[in-house]
C-alpha positions as semicolon CSV with decimal commas, in nm:
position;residue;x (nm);y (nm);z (nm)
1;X;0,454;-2,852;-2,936
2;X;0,095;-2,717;-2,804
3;X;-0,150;-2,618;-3,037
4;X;-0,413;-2,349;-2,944
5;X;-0,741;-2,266;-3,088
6;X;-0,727;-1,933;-3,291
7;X;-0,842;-1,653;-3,021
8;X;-1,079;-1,465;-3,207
9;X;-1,198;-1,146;-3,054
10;X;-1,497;-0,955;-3,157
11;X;-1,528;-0,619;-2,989
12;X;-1,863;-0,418;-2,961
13;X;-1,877;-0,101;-3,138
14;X;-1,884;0,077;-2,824
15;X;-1,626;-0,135;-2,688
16;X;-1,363;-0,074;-2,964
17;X;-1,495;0,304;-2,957
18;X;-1,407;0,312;-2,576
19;X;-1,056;0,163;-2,684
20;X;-0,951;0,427;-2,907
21;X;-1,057;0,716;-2,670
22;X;-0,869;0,554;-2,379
23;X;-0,567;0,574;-2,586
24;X;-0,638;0,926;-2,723
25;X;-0,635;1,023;-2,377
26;X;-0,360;1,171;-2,194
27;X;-0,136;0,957;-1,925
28;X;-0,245;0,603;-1,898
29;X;-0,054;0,313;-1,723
30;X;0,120;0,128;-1,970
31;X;-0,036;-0,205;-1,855
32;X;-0,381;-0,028;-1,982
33;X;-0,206;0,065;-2,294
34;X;-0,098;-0,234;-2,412
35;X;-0,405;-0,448;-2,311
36;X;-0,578;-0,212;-2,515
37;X;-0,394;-0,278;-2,807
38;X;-0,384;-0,597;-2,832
39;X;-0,729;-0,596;-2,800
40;X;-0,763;-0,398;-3,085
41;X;-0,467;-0,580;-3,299
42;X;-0,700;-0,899;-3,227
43;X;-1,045;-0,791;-3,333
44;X;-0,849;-0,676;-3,651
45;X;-0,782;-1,068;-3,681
46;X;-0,424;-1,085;-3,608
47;X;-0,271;-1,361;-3,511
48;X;-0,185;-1,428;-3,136
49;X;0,180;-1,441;-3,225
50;X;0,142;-1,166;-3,440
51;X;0,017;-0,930;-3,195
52;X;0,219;-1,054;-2,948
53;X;0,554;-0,978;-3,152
54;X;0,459;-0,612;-3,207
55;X;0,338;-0,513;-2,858
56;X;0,687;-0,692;-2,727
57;X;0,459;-0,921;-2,498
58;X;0,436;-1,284;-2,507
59;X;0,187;-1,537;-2,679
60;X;0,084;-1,616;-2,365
61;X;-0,063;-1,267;-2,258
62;X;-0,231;-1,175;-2,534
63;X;-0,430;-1,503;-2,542
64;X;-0,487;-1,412;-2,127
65;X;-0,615;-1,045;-2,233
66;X;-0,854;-1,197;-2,501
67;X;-1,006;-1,475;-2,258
68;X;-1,054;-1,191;-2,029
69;X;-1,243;-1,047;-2,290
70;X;-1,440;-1,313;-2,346
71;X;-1,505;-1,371;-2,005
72;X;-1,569;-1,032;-1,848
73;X;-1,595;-0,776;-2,054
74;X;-1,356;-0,480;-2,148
75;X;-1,295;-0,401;-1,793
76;X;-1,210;-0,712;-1,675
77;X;-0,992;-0,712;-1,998
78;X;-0,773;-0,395;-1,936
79;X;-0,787;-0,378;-1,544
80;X;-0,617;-0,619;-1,248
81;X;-0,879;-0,713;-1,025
82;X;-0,849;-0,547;-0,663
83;X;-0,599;-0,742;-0,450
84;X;-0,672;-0,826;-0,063
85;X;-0,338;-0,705;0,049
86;X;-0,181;-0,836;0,359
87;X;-0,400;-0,898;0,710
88;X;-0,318;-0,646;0,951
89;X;-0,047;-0,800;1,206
90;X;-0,179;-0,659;1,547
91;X;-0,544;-0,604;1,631
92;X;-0,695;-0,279;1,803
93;X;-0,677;-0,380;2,155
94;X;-0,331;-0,547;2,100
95;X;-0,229;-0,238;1,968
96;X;-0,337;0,001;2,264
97;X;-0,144;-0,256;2,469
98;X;0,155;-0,178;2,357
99;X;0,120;0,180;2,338
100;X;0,003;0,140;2,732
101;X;0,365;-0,032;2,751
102;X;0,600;0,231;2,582
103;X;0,398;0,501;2,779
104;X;0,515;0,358;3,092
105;X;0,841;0,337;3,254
106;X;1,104;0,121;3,055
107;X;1,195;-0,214;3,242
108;X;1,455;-0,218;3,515
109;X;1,808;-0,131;3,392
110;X;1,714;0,063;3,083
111;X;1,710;0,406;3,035
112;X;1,450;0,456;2,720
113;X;1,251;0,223;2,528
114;X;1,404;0,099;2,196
115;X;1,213;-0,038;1,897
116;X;1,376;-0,353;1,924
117;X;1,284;-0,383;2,363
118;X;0,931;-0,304;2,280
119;X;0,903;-0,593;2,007
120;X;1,074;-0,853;2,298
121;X;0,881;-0,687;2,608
122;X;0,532;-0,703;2,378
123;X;0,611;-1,105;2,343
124;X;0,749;-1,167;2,695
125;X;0,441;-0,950;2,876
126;X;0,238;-1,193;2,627
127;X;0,053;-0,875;2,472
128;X;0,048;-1,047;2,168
129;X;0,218;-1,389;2,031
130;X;0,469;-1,203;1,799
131;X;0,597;-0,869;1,684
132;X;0,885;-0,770;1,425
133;X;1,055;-0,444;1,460
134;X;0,898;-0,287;1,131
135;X;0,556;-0,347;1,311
136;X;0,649;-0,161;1,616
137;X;0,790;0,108;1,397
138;X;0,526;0,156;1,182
139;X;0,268;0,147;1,474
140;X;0,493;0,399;1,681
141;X;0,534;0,632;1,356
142;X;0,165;0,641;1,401
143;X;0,067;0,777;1,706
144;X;0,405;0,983;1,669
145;X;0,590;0,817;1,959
146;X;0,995;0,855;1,933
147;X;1,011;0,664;2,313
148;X;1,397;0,612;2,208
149;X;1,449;0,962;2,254
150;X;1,547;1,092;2,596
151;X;1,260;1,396;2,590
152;X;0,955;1,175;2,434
153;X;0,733;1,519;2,435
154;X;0,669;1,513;2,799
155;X;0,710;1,850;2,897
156;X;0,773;1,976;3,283
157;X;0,587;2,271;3,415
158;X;0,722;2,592;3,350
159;X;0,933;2,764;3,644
160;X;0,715;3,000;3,795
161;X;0,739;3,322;3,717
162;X;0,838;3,269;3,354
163;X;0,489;3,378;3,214
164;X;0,279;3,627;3,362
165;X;-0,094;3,719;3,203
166;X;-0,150;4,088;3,092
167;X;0,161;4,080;2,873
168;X;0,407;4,117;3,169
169;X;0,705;3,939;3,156
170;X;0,923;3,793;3,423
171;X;1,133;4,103;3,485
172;X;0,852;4,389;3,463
173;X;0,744;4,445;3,843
């Protein structure tokens, strides 16, 4: 069985004050919540185990909030740290080459792009190295291209005639 050191946690006063407004405040995430109390449970000298049986979390996350704590302060205690998130998957210029490609005429033999012919005609035409489906979705959804439809926006001019200036219309001569 491991043995641990006792975690003992000493708030400052204007820590522990911070606490107790943060949880007299109105909507919270519970994560917040329940970092803040144990924090609070373990300056009042309770036991890891202890504090961990009546918050419902386990040993192991109430000694992680306290060396938080310890380490960086009541912030680094209560909040996750910003993640990077994911690197984008096509690049600016890669990007406007495909959006060059769906403006054009489809290949020979097809009627209207599809999602999944722009993903294979991006790779083939060696615009970039790879591309899923969601990707050309996502970057189609954002310059509000529908290329799959058979109108993609593109309107004709209007038959002549239709709209006169001064309010006339067609059949007033």
């Amino acid at each position: 069985m491991r043995t641990y050191r006792r975690l003992s946690v000493r708030l400052s006063k204007p820590d522990r004050d911070e606490l107790r407004e943060l949880l007299r405040r109105g909507i919270q995430p519970v994560r917040t919540v329940f970092r803040a109390l144990a924090l609070l449970q373990l300056d009042a000298d309770q036991a890891t185990s202890e504090v961990a049986g009546n918050l419902q979390l386990t040993a192991k996350a109430v000694r992680e909030i306290g060396r938080r704590y310890e380490d960086g302060g009541l912030a680094r205690a209560l909040y996750d740290q910003q993640r990077p998130g994911a690197a984008p998957r096509l690049e600016g210029s890669q990007k406007q080459r495909i959006i060059d490609m769906v403006c054009s005429d489809p290949p020979a033999g097809r009627a209207r792009w599809t999602v999944r012919l722009i993903a294979e005609e991006a790779v083939n035409r060696k615009l970039v190295p790879r591309a899923g489906r969601e990707t050309i979705r996502v970057l189609l959804a954002s310059h509000d291209l529908k290329p799959w439809r058979g109108k993609n926006g593109v309107r004709g001019r209007t038959q002549r005639g239709l709209h006169r200036q001064d309010g006339e219309r067609a059949g007033d001569v």
